[in-house]
N, C-alpha and C positions, 0 to 999 in steps of 0.2 A: 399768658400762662403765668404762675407764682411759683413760689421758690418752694410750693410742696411738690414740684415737680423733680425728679429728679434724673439725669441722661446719662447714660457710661457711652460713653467716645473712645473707640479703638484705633491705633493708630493718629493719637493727640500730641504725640511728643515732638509736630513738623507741618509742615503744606496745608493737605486739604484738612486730615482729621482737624489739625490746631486750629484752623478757622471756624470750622464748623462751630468746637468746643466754645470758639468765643462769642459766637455769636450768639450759641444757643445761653450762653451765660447771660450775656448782654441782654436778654428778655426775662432775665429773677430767673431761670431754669440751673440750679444746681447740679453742675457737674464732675461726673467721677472720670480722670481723663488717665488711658490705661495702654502701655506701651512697656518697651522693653527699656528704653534709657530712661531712665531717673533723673542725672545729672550731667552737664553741660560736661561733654569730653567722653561719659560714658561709652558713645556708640560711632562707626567710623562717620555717620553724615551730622551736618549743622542739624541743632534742636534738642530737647529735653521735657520732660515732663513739669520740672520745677521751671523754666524756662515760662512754659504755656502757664501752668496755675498763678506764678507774677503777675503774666501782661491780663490775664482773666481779673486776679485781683485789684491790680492796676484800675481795669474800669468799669469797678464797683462792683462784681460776679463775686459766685461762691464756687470753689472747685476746689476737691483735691486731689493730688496724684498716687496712682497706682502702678509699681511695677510689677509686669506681669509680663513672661515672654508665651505671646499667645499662639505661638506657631509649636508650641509643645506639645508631644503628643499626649505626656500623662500630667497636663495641667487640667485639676481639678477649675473649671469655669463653676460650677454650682456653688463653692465655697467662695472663690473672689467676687462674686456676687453677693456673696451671705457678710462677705468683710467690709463689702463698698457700703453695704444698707447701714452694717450697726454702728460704722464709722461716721456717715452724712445722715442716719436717722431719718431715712425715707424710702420707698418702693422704685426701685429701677422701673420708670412709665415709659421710655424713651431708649429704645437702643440704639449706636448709629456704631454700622460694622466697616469701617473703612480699614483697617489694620489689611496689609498684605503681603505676599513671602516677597522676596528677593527677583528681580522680573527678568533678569536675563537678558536686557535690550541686546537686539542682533540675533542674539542664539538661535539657528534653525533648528526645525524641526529635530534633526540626525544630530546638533550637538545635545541636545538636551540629554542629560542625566538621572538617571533613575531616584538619587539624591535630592534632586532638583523638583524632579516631577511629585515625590511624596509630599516635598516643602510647599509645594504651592498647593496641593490639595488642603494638607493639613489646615493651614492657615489660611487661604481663600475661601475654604470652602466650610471643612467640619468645624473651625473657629465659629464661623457666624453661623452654622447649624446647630450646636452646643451650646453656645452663650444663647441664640433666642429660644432656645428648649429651656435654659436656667431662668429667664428672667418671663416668663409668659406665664408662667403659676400665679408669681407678682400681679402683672398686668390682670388677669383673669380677676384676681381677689378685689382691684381698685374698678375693674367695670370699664377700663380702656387700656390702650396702649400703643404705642408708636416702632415701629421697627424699619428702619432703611439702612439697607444693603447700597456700599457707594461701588459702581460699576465702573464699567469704561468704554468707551469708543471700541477698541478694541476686539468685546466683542462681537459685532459685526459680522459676518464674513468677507471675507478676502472674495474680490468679484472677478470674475474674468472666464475665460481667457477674451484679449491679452490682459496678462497682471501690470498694471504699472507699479516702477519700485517704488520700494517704501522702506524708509529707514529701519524699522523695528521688524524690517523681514516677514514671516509670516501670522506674527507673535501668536504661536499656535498654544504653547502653553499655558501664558496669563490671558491672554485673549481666550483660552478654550474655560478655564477653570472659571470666566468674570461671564459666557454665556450661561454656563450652568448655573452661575449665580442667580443672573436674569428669569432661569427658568424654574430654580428655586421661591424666586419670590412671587411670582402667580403662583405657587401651587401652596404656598402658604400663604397667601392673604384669602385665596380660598378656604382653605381651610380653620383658620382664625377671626375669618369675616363675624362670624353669632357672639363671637366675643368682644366686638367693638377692639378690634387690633388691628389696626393698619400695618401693610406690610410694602413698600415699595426698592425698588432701586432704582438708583442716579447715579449717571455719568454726565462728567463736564462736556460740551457740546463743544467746546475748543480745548486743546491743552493748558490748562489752568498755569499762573505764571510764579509759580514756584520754585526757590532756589534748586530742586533736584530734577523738577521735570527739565527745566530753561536748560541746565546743563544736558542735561541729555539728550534735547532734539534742539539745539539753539537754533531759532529764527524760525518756529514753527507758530502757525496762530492761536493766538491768545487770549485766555479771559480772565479775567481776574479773580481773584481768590473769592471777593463779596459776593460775584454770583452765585456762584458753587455753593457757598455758604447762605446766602438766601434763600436760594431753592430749597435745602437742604430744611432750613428754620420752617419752609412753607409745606413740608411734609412732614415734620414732625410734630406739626402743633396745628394739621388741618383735621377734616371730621373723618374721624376713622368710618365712619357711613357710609362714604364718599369716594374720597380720596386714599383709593387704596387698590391693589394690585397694579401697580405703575410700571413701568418699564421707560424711562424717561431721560430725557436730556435737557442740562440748566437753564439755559436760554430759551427756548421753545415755552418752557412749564416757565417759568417767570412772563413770558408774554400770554402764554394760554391767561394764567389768574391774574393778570395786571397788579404785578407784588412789585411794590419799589423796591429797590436794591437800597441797602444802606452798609452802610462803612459794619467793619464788625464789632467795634462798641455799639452800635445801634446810633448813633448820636448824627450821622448826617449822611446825607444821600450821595450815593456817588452820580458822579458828574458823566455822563458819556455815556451810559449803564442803565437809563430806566426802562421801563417796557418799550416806550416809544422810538427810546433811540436804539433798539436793538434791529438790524436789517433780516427778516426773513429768508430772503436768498442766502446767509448764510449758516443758515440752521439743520443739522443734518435730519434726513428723512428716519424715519424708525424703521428699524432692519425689522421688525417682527408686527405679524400682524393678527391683530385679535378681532377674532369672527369666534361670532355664537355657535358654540356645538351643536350637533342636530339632538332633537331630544331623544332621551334612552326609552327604548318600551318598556311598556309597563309593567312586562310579566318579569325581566330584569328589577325595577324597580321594587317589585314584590318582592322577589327574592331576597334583594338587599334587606329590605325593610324586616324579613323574618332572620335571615341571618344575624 
């Protein structure tokens, strides 16, 4: 892809979003990287928007930063859209909705807060429903488009009985809002499919080794940011024809399409990390399973079609 390509990255100011950003840089894809902190100190965790557009510029990318608190309920997304284009002078082709509320690691069921529970909707959920409603006009006028929703392990279910424990408890709240995610994105890649708009979500298929995740579940297994981030470059720059209504995890989809993993400047492969050396047995199974609906009769189909 070239740099008339252009990607808004939510949740770039840290971890997964900031790799993503950089990597989708590191291929000439200009990016708008869109977050709450601005600047170093702004926000209580390590990271920054000005932080990421450096190490981006650093090596050799275009990006600029956008602050924007997307868990807002009356934040105009149609216009931060309308600001990123006349600012970078190109069509948002490429969404990636990784931004998410506040996750409450621990909190059961019965602590959660009605506070709590609006936050994660708002921002897990109507953020990346709103922003790909603002930016799909775009996509529709260039004739493609790319959109991934980054998910998580998490949504799964909790299997059992017996449960065994698990640190993040039930995590019924962000685990609940990241399935509906899941279920969000088949039903819009279906329905964006005639437009050449791919629509997928990704989660890391190990706990990505990130300064906030690491701290949170220390000594949990690992992958490293370039997968996440490879995977990620492998669905937003594959054929929207194709490669579209995903439900998926990083390692699995890097060995399904035998995509070398590379560093996030692009510039060298990682070591330990390529298709080949990645072990199957450790790959998680896909909680969901897609089977062809039976077909609708016809007198139904009628119907629609005069409706």
């Amino acid at each position: 892809m070239s740099a008339a390509h252009l990607a808004l990255v939510t949740g770039a100011s840290r971890g997964i979003g900031r790799s993503i950003a950089r990597r989708l840089a590191a291929e000439g894809i200009t990016v708008a990287a869109v977050a709450r902190t601005l600047r170093p100190g702004d926000g209580t965790l390590a990271g920054s928007l000005e932080e990421t557009v450096e190490l981006i510029r650093a090596d050799g990318g275009t990006a600029e930063a956008f602050a924007a608190d997307l868990g807002a309920a009356d934040l105009d997304r149609v216009a931060l859209v309308e600001r990123i284009e006349e600012r970078l002078g190109g069509t948002v082709d490429i969404l990636v909705n990784n931004a998410a509320a506040t996750r409450h690691h621990g909190a059961t069921f019965l602590d959660i807060r009605r506070e709590w529970f609006l936050d994660s909707v708002e921002t897990n959920l109507w953020n990346t429903w709103d922003l790909a409603k603002a930016v799909v006009p775009g996509m529709r006028r260039r004739g493609a488009g790319w959109i991934l929703n980054i998910s998580s392990r998490t949504s799964a279910p909790r299997v059992g009985p017996p449960y065994a424990p698990h640190p993040l408890a039930g995590a019924v709240l962000y685990g609940g809002t990241k399935a509906m995610l899941d279920r969000m994105t088949t039903g819009m890649a279906m329905e964006l499919a005639p437009d050449r708009i791919a629509v997928n979500a990704l989660a890391p298929n190990r706990g990505v080794a990130t300064e906030n995740a690491s701290a949170v579940v220390p000594g949990w297994p690992s992958e490293p940011e370039e997968t996440m981030a490879e995977a990620a470059l492998a669905l937003c720059t594959g054929d929207p024809a194709t490669l579209t209504g995903r439900v998926t995890y990083s390692l699995p989809l890097l060995r399904e399409l035998d995509r070398p993993v590379r560093t996030l400047d692009g510039t060298t492969l990682v070591e330990g990390w390529q298709p080949a050396d990645l072990d199957e047995a450790s790959f998680l199974p896909d909680y969901l399973s897609f089977n062809p609906p039976p077909a609708l009769p016809d007198e139904l189909l009628r119907a629609r079609s005069v409706g």
